[in-house]
N, C-alpha and C positions, 0 to 999 in steps of 0.2 A: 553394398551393405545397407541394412532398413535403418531409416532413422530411428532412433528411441523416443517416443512421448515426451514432451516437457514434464521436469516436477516441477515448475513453476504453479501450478497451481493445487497441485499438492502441498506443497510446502505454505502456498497462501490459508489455504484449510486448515492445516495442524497451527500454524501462530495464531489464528483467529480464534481456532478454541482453547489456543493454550492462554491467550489475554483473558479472552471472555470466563472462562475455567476459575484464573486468579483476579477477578475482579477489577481488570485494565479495559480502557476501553480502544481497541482497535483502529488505528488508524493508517488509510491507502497514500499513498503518495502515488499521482498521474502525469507522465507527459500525454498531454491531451495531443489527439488528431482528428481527422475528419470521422475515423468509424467511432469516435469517442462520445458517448450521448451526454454532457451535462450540465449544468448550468452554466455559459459561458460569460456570464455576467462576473461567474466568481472566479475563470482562469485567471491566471498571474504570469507572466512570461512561459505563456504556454502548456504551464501546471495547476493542476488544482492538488488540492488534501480534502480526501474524506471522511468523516465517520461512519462506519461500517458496523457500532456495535449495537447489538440487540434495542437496546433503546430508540437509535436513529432512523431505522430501518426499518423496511416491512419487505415481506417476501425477498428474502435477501437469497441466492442462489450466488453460488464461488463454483462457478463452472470450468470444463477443462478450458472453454474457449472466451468465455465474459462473465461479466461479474456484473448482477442485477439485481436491481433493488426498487424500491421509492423511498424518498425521504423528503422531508418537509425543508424548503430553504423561505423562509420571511415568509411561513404560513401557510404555502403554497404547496401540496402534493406534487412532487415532480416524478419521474418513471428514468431512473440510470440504466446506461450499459458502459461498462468498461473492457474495452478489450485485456483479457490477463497480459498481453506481450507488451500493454502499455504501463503495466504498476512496475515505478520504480523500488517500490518501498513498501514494508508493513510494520508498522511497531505500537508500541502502545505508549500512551497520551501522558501516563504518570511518570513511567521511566526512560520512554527512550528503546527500549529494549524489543529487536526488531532482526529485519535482515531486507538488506537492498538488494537489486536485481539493475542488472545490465538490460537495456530495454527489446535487445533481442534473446532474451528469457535466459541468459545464464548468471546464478545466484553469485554473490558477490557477501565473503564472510565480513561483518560487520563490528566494530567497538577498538577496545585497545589492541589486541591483536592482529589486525588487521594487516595483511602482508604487505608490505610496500608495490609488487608488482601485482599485485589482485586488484589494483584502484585505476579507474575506467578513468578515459579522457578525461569525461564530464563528470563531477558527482553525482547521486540526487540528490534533488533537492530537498532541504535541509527542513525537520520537522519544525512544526511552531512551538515557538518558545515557551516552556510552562513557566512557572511560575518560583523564582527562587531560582535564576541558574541557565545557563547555557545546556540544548539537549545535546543528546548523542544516542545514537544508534548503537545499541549493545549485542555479542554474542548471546545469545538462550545456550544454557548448558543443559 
């Protein structure tokens, strides 16, 4: 039987313009690996977070296979690639409101709902803290 295309990167598409749409700004959660291009100065136990939204970004492409950009880190033009099968995560920066991905590309439903046996060995990892409050990764209805 043929395999089926990932929507993994479909599904990164439509929340990028569903934030960017309501005025959130986007952000990747990565387990970084070798084919992963980024600042490595700024991984954390192996993970980075990025901003991906219009403002951060230049020639931003959300491909079926990587996810390219340049963005500026301490002033500095830098040129990313992220492999899509390495984002754990997309949500936005205000609320929390996202969807995580098993890092061998099967989506993973996010927030209160969340089924008890949907939830991977590992989590991902956990967005940064805004401001007022513990985050969470919410269902988009």
């Amino acid at each position: 039987m043929e395999q089926l295309p990932s929507t993994k990167p479909y599904l990164l598409r439509a929340l990028w313009e569903w934030c960017c749409d309501n005025g959130f700004t986007p952000y990747i959660a990565v387990q970084v690996d070798e084919r992963t291009r980024v600042p490595r100065e700024f991984v954390r136990d192996g993970q980075i977070v990025l901003n991906i939204g219009p403002g951060a970004t230049n020639k931003l492409q959300i491909g079926n296979e990587l996810i390219e950009f340049q963005a500026r880190f301490g002033g500095t033009a830098r040129e990313l690639s992220v492999p899509v099968e390495q984002v754990s995560a997309i949500y936005s920066r205000e609320n929390g409101a996202g969807m995580a991905f098993e890092i061998d590309g099967e989506a993973l439903p996010v927030g209160d709902e969340m089924a008890a046996d949907a939830v991977a060995d590992e989590p991902p990892p956990e967005p940064p803290r805004p401001e007022g409050g513990r985050p969470r990764l919410q269902r988009i209805k």
